[in-house]
DRENZA-726481 format. One record per residue (C-alpha): x, y, z; residue in three letters. Coordinates in nm, 2 decimals, padded with zeros to 4 digits. Each point is the difference from the previous one (the first is absolute). Layout:
N
   east  north     up residuo
      X      Y      Z     ALA
...
END
This chain:
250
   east  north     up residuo
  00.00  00.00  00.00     UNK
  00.28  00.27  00.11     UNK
  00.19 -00.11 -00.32     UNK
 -00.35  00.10 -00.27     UNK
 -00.02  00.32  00.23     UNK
  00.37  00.01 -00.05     UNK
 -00.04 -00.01 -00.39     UNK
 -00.35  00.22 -00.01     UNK
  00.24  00.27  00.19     UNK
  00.27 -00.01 -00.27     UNK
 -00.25  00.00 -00.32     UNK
 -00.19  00.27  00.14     UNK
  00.32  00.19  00.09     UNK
  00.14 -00.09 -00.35     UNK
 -00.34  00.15 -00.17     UNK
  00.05  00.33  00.23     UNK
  00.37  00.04 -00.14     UNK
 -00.20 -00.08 -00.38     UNK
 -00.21  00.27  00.06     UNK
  00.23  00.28  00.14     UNK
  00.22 -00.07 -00.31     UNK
 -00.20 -00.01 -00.21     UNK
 -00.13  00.36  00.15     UNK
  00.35  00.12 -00.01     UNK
  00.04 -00.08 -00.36     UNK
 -00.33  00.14 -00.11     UNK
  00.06  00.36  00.20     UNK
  00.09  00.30 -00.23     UNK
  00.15  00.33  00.16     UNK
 -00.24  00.29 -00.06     UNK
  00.12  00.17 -00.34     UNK
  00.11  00.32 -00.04     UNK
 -00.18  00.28 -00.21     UNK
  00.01  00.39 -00.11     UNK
 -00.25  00.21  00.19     UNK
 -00.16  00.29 -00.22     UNK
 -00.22  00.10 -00.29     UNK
  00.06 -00.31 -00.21     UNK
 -00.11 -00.23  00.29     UNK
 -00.29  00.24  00.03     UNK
 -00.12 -00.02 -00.34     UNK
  00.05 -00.36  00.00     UNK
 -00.26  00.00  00.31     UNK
 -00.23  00.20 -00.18     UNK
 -00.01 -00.22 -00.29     UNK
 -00.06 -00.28  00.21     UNK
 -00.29  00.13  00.17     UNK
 -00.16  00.13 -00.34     UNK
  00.00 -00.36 -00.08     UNK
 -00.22 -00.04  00.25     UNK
 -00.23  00.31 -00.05     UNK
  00.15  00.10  00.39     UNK
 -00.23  00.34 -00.11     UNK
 -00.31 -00.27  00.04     UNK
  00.16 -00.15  00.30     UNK
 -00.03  00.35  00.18     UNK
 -00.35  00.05 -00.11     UNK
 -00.12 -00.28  00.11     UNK
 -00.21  00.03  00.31     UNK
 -00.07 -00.41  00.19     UNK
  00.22 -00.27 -00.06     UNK
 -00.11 -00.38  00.14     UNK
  00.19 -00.30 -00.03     UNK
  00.13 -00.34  00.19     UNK
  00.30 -00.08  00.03     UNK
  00.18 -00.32  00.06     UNK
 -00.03 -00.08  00.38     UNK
 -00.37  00.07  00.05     UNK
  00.05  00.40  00.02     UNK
 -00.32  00.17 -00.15     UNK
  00.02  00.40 -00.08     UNK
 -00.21  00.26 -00.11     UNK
  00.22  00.34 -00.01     UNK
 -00.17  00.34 -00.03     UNK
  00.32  00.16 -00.16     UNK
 -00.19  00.31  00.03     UNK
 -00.09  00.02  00.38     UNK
  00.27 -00.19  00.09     UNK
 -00.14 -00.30  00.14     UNK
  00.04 -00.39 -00.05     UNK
 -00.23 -00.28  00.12     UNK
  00.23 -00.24  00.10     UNK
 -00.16 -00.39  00.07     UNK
  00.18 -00.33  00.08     UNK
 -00.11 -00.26  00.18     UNK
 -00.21  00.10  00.31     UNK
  00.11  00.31 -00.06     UNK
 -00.10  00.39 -00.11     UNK
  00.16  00.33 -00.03     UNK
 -00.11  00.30 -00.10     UNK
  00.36  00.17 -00.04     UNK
  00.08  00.38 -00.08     UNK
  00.35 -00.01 -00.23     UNK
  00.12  00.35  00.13     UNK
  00.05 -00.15  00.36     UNK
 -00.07 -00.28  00.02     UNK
 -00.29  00.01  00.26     UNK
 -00.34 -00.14 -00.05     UNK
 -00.21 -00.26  00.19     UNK
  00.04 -00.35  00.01     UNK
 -00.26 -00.28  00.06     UNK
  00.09 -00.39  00.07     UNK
 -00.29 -00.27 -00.08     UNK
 -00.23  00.32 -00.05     UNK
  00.09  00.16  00.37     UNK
  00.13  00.32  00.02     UNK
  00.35  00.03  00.15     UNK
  00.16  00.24  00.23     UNK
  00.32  00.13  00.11     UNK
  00.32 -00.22 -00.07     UNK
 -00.17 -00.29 -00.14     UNK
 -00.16  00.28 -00.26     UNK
  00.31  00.11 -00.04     UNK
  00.18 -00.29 -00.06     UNK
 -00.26 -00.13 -00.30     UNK
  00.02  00.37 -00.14     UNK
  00.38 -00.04 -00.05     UNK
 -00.08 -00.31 -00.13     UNK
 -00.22  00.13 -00.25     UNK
  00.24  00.23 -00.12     UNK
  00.28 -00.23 -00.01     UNK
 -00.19 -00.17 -00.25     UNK
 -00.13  00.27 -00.18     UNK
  00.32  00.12 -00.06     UNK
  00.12 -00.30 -00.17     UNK
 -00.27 -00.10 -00.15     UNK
 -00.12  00.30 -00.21     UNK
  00.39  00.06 -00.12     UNK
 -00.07 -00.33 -00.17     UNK
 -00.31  00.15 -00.11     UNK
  00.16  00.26 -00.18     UNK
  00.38  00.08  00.06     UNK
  00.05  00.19 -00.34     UNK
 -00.24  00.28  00.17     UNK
  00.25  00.02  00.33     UNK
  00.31  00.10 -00.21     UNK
  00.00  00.36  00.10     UNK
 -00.18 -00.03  00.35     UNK
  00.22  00.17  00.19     UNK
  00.32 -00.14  00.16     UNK
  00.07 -00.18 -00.30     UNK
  00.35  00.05 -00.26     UNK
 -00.05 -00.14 -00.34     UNK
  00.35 -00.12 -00.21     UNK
  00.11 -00.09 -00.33     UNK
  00.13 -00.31 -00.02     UNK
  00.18 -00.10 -00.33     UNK
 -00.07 -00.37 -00.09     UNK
  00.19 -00.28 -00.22     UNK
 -00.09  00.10 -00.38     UNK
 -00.04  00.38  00.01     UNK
 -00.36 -00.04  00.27     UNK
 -00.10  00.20  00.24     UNK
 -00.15 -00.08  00.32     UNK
 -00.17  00.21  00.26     UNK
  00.12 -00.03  00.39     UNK
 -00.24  00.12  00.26     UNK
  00.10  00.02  00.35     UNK
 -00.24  00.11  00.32     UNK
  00.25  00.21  00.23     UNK
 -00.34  00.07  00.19     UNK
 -00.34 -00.08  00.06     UNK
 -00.20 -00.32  00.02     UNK
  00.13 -00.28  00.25     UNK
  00.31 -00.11 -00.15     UNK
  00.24  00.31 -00.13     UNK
  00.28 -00.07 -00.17     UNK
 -00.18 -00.26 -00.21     UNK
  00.10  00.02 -00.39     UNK
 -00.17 -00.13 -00.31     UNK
  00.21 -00.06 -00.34     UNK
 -00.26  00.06 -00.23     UNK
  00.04 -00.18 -00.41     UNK
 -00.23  00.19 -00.23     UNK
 -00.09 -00.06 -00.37     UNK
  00.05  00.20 -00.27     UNK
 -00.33  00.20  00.06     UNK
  00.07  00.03  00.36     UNK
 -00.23 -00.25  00.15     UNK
  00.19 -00.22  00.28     UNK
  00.05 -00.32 -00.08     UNK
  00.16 -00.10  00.34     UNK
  00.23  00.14  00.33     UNK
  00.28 -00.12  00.14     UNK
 -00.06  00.05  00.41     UNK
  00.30  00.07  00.26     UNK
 -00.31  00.04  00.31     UNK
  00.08 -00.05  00.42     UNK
 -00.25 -00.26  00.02     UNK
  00.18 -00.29 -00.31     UNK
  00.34 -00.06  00.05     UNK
  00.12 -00.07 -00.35     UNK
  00.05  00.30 -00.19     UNK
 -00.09  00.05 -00.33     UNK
 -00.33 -00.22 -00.01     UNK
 -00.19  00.02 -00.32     UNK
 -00.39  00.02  00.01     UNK
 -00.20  00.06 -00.30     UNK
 -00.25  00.30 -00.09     UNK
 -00.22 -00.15 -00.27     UNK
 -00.41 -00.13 -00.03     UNK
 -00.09  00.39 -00.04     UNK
 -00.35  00.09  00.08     UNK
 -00.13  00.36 -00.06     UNK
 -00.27  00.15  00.25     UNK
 -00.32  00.20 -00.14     UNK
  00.25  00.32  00.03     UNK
  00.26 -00.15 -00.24     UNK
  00.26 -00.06  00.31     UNK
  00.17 -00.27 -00.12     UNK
  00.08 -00.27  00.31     UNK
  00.23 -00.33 -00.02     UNK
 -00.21 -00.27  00.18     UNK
  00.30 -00.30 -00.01     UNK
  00.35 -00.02  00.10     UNK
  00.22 -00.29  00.00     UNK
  00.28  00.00  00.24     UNK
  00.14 -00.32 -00.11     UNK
 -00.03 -00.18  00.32     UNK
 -00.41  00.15  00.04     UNK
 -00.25  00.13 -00.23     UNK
 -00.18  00.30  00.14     UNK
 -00.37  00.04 -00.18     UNK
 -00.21  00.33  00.08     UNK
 -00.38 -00.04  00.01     UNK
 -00.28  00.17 -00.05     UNK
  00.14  00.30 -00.12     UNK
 -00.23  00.26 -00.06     UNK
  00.02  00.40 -00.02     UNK
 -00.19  00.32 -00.07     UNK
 -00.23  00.30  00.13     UNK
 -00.24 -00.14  00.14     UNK
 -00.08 -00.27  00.19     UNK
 -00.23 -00.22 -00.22     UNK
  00.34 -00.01 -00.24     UNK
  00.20 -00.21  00.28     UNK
 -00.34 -00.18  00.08     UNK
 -00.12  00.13  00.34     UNK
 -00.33  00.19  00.08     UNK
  00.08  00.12  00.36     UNK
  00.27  00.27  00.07     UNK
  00.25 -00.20  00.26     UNK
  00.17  00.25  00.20     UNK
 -00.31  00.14  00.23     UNK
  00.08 -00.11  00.30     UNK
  00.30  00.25 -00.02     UNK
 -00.25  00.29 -00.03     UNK
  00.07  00.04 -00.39     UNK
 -00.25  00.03 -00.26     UNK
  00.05 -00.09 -00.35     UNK
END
């Protein structure tokens, strides 16, 4: 018996070292670029590819995304409906503060808190995959030139500030008209550097935003559902306004 624990011990020790090489060898340093107007314009084209003009017009935004996290986003007001499991939040972005309920019981103090953060944390992530071309001149971000193998350009975006990771910084491969194709990521929370995930399955919303719904990161494929977006709220399918019980009126 101590001699098969013996041997688990070493194969699962042996398939640790695998893994961490194979990590190791995978891991690209974070390129260098030049900062200025032809990263700009580069930027500019990308989000025209995605009629970012639309994007910034649009009023409600609902999707899922993978995990069980349901939003509905009044980019306007700035408000989300955040839902997961057991659990609701009516968030304000500009905070974040809100209220939070757990199995439809209102929360209070730390445990409110808590579930807000939460809320956030997700939000944060979430809607960057939801539409990362628009966040390219949120502030705190530095957008680079990269030259490429074969003449290319590439476009690198990193958040100095803001969000819940800074420092995080995206690689981004465009096509000829712009449109991204795919990022290379060098983010706090992975610890390979240089990880590729895809931009592709484009969907447009009723505005003519134009929103990638897949992304393959190799090792997982990350589907977006249920996109929807527009004015009003019978064009993301709801009837009821969600955000009274913070006092706001559509």
């Amino acid at each position: 018996m101590r001699k098969t624990l013996k041997i688990i011990g070493i194969v699962f020790a042996a398939l640790i070292l695998l893994a961490l090489g194979a990590a190791w060898l995978a891991n690209e340093p974070l390129p260098e670029g030049k900062t200025g107007a032809a990263a700009d314009e580069l930027a500019r084209k990308m989000q025209r590819s995605v009629n970012v003009e639309a994007w910034n017009n649009t009023r409600f935004v609902r999707w899922s995304f993978p995990g069980g996290h349901d939003y509905v986003w009044d980019r306007q007001a700035g408000l989300v409906q955040v839902k997961w499991g057991a659990n609701e939040v009516l968030l304000r972005t500009n905070g974040p503060g809100g209220k939070a309920w757990q199995n439809e019981q209102l929360l209070k103090g730390e445990a409110a808190r808590a579930l807000i953060q939460e809320a956030w944390a997700y939000f944060c992530n979430d809607s960057f995959w939801l539409n990362a071309p628009a966040k390219v001149f949120d502030p705190g971000t530095q957008r680079a030139l990269v030259d490429l193998e074969g003449g290319e350009k590439a476009l690198l975006v990193t958040y100095e500030s803001g969000g819940v990771t800074p420092g995080d910084a995206y690689l981004w491969h465009l096509s000829a008209d712009g449109k991204p194709e795919r990022y290379e990521m060098w983010v706090s929370i992975i610890p390979i550097g240089g990880l590729n995930a895809t931009w592709e399955n484009w969907t447009s919303l009723s505005t003519g935003a134009q929103i990638a719904t897949a992304h393959n990161l190799g090792i997982y494929e990350m589907e977006l559902t249920n996109v929807k977006g527009g004015n009003t709220l019978d064009q993301i399918g709801l009837e009821r306004y969600p955000f009274e019980a913070l006092g706001v009126r559509q």
